[in-house]
C-alpha positions as CSV (number, residue, x, y, z in Angstrom):
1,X,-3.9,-2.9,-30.3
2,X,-6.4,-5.7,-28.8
3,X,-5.7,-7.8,-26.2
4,X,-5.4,-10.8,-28.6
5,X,-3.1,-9.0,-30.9
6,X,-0.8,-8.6,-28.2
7,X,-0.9,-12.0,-27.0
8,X,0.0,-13.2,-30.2
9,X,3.1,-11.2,-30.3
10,X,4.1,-12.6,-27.0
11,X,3.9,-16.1,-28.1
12,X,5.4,-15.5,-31.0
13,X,8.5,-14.1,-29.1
14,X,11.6,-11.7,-29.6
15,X,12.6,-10.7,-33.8
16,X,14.2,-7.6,-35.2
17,X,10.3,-5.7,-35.2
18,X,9.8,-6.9,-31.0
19,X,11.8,-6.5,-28.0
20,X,10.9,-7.6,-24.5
21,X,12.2,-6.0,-21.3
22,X,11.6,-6.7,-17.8
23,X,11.7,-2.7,-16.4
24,X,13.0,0.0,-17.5
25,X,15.6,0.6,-14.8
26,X,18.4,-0.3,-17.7
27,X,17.9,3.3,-20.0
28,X,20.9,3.2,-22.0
29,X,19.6,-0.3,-22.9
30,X,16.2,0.6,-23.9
31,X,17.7,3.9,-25.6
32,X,19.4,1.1,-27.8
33,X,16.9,-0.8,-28.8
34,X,15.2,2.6,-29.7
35,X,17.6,3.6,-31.8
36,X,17.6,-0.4,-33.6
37,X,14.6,0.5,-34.3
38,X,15.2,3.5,-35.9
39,X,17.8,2.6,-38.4
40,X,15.4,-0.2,-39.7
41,X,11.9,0.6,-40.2
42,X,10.6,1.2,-36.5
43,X,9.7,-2.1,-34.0
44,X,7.6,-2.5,-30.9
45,X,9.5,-2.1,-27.1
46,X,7.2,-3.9,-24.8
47,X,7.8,-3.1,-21.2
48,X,7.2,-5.1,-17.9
49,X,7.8,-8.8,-20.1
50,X,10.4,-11.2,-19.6
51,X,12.5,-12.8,-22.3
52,X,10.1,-15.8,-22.8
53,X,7.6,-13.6,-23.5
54,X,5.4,-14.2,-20.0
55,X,3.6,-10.5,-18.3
56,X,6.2,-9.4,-15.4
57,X,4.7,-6.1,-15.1
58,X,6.8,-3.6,-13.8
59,X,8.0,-2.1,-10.1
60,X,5.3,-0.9,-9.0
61,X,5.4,0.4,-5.5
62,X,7.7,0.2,-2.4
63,X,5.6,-0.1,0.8
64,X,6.3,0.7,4.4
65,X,4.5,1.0,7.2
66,X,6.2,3.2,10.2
67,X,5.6,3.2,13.8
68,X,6.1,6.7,14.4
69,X,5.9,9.7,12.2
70,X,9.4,10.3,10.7
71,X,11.4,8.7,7.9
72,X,14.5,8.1,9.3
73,X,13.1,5.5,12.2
74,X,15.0,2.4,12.3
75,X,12.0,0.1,12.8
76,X,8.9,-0.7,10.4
77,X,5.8,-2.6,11.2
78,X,5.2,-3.7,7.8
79,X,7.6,-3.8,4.3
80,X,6.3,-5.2,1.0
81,X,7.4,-4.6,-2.6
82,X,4.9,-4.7,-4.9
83,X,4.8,-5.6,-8.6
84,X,2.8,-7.7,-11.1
85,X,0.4,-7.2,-13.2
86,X,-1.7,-3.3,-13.1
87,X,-4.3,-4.8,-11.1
88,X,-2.5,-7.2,-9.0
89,X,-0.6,-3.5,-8.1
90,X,-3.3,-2.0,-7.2
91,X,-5.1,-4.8,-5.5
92,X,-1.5,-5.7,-3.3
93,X,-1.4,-1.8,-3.1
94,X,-4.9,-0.9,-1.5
95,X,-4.0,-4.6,0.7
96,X,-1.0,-3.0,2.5
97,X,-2.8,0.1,3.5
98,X,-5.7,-1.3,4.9
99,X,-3.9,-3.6,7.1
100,X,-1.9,-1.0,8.4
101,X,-4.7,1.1,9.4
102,X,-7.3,1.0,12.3
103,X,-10.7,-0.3,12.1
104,X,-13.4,2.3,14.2
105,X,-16.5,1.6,15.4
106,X,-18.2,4.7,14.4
107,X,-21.8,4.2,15.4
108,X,-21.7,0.6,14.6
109,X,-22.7,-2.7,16.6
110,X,-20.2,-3.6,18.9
111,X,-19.2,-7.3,17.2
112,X,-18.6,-5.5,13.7
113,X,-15.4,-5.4,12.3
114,X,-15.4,-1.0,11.9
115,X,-14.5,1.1,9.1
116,X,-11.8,2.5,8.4
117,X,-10.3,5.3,10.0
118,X,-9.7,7.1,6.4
119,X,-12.6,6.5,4.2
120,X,-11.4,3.7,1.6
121,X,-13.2,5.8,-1.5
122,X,-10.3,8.5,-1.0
123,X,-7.8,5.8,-1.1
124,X,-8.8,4.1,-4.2
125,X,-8.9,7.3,-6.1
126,X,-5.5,8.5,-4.8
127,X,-4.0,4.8,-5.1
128,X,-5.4,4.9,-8.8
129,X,-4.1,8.0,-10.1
130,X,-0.7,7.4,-9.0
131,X,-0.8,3.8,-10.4
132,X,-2.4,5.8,-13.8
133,X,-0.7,8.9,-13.9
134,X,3.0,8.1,-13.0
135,X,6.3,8.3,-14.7
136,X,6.9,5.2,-16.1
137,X,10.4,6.7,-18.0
138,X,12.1,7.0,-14.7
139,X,13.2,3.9,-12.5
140,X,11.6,5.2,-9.4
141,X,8.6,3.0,-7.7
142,X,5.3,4.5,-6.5
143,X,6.2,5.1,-2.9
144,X,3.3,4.1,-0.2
145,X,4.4,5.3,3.5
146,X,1.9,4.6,6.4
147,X,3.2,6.7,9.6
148,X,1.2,7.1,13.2
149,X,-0.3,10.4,11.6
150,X,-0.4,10.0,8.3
151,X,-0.4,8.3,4.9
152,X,1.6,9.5,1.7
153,X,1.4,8.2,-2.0
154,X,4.3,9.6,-3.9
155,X,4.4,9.5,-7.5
156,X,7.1,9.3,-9.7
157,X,6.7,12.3,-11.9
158,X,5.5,15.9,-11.0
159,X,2.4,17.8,-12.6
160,X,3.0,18.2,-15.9
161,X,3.6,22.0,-17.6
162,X,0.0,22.9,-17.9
163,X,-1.4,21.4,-14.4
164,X,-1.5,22.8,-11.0
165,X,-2.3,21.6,-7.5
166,X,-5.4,24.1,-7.8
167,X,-6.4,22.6,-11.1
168,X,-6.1,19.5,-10.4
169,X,-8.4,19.9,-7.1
170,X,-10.7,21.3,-9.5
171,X,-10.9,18.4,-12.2
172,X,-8.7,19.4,-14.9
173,X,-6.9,16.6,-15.9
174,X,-4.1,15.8,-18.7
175,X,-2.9,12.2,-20.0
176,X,0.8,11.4,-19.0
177,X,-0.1,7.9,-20.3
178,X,-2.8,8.1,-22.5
179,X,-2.4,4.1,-24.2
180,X,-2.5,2.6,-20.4
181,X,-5.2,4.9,-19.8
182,X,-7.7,3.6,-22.7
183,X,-6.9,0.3,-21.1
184,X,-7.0,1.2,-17.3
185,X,-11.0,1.8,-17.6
186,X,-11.4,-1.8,-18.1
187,X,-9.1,-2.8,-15.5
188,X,-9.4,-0.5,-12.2
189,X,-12.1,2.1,-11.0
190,X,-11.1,4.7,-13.8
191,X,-12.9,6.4,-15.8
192,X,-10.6,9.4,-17.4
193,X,-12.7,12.4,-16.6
194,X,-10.2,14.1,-13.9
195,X,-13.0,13.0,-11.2
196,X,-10.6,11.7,-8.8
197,X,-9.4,14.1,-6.8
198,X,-12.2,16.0,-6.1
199,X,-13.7,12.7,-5.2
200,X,-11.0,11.8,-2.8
201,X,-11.2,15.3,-1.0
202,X,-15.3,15.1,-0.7
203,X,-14.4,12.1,1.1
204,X,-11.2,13.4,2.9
205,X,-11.0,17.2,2.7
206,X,-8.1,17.5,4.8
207,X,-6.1,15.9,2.3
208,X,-3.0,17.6,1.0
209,X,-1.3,17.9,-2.5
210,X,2.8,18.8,-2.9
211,X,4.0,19.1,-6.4
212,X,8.2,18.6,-6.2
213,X,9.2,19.4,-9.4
214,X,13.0,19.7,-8.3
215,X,12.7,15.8,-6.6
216,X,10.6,14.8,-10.3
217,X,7.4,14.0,-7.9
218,X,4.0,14.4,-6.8
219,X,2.6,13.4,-3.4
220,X,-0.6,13.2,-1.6
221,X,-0.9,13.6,2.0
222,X,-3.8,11.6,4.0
223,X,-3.9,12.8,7.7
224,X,-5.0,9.9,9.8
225,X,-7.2,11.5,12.5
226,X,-5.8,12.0,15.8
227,X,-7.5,10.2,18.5
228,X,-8.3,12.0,21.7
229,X,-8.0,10.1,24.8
230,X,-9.3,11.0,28.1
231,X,-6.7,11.6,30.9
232,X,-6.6,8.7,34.0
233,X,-4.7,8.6,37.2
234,X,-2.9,5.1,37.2
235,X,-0.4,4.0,39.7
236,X,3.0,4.2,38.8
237,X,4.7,1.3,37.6
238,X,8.1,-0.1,37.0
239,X,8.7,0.6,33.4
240,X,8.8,-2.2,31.1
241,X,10.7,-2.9,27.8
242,X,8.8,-4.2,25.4
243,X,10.6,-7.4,23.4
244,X,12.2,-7.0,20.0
245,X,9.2,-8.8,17.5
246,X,9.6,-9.5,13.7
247,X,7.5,-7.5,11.6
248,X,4.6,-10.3,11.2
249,X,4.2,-10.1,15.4
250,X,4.1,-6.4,14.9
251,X,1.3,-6.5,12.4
252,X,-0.4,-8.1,14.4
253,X,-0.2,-6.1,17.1
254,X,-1.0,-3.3,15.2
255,X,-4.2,-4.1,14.0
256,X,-5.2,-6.9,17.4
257,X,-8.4,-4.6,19.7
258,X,-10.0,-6.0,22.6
259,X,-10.7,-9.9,21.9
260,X,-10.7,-11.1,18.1
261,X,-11.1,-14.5,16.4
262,X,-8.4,-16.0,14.2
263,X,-11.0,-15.0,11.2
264,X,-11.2,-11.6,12.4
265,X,-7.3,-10.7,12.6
266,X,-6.6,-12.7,9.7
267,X,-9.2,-10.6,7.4
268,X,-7.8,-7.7,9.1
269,X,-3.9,-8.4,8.5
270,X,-4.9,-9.6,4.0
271,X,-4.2,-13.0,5.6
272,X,-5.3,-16.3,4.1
273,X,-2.6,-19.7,4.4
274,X,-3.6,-20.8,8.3
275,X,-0.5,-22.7,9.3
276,X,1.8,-19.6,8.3
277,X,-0.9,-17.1,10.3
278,X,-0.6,-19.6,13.2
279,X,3.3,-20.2,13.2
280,X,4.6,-17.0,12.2
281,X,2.0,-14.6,13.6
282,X,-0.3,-16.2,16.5
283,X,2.6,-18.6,18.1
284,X,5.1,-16.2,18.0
285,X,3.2,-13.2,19.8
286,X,2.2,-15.7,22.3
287,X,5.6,-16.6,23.3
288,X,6.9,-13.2,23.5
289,X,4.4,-12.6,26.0
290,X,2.2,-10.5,24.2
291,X,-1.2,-11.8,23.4
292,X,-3.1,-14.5,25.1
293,X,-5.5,-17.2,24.3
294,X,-9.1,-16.6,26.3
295,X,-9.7,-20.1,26.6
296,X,-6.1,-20.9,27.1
297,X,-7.3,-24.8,28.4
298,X,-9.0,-25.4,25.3
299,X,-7.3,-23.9,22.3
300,X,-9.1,-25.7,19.5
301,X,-12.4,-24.1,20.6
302,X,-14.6,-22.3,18.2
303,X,-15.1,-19.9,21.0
304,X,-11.4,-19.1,21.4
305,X,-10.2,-15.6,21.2
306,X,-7.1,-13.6,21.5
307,X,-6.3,-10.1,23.5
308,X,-3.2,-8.1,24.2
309,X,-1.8,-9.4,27.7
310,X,-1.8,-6.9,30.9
311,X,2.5,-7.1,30.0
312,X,1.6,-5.3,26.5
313,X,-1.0,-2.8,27.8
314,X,1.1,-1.6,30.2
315,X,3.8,-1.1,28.2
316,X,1.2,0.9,25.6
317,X,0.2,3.0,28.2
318,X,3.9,4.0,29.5
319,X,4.8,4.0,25.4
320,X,2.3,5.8,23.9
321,X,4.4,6.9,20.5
322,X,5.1,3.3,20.2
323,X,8.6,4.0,20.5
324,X,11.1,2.3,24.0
């Protein structure tokens, strides 16, 4: 089917040969409509479209990013729920976990933005096969968790009978979903020819595979590298407690090194509407005490800048895990 075929059934609407459905959460539903079908000469199911016949797409991904490095913490530093359209998933997808990462210098000038601390190739292709090679017949989401020493992609779905971890790192590939896949080479960086993985690991080799068949699930694990710091003597202080911050504040925070522009942190933090960057994000963190202006007696300069106050670096240093 071409893209203008389908669009004509969608403007056309709902009859006895088409159904529309939102997700696929509802199976007894769908297995229905199935069976409609059946008893009268077959139909069409077309999944991730509303009622009026306008692209929904379907759940994609549930993403969280963690300050510390277990599940069960009771704080985040960023939440977003992602759906749409396959390439608005993957675009809002590979969004979150940039932001949530750090930028490095490595080797570069000292006014550059940095690179990633994971190379972003490896991403893509792991973000792309799970978005490709998912279960779409179960009502989990993709899950995308960022902790302090690591990322995971989990995929609804495990390796299917005749693939293995091994195989897989070796190329060997098999079609879960071969009809999106036809259409995914035209859409994201796909091409169909099992390359991704070994892709991914000559860019990340210390990346790791688990293949839950009893969970229904597959998951790659993305070490985030462990920076070394060398030891200081610093006079003891009284210990500080750092003030409870909404989740934009803590974004922020997260991705804010030595002094920045608005510019910078806004590219950083996937930002781009001003006056909710400078309300919820800028204003706020500057009230709580924990970033300051460098000009603070002329605001509206060009020049200005922001930095973490001495308040928030202390408390860093005395917090290291992030955690009170």
């Amino acid at each position: 089917m071409k893209e203008g075929d389908l669009l004509q059934i969608l403007a056309r609407g709902e009859d006895s040969r088409h159904q529309f459905k939102r997700d696929e959460t509802n199976s007894d539903s769908i297995a229905a409509e199935l069976a409609a079908f059946a008893n009268s000469g077959g139909g069409l199911l077309l999944l991730g479209v509303a009622d009026d016949g306008s692209v929904t797409g379907l759940d994609a991904a549930k993403a969280v990013a963690f300050p510390g490095t277990s599940l069960a913490s009771h704080h985040y530093l960023d939440s977003e729920d992602i759906d749409g359209t396959l390439l608005e998933q993957y675009q809002r997808s590979l969004a979150f976990i940039k932001r949530n990462l750090h930028h490095v210098q490595a080797g570069q000038n000292f006014n550059s933005l940095g690179v990633l601390e994971v190379p972003e190739q490896a991403i893509i292709e792991l973000l792309v096969n799970a978005l490709i090679h998912r279960d779409y017949f179960t009502s989990a989401s993709i899950r995308l968790l960022i902790f302090a020493d690591r990322i995971e992609i989990i995929s609804p779905g495990h390796l299917l009978d005749s693939l293995s971890i091994d195989a897989i790192r070796r190329g060997m590939t098999n079609r879960r979903n071969p009809t999106l896949t036809e259409h995914a080479t035209h859409i994201l960086p796909y091409r169909g020819l099992g390359s991704g993985i070994p892709r991914a690991l000559g860019e990340w080799p210390e990346i790791r595979f688990e293949d839950e068949v009893a969970g229904n699930q597959f998951k790659a694990i993305i070490p985030r590298p462990v920076t070394s710091v060398t030891p200081e003597v610093t006079p003891e202080v009284t210990p500080e407690v750092t003030p409870e911050v909404t989740p934009e504040v803590a974004r922020l925070l997260a991705v804010l090194r030595g002094e920045m522009s608005r510019d910078q942190i806004m590219t950083l933090l996937g930002l781009r509407d001003e006056k909710h960057f400078r309300i919820h994000y800028l204003q706020a963190a500057i009230a709580a005490g924990l970033i300051e202006m460098t000009l603070p007696d002329k605001p509206r300069s060009r020049l200005q800048r922001y930095r973490l106050t001495a308040k928030r670096l202390r408390w860093m240093e005395a917090h290291p895990d992030g955690t009170a």
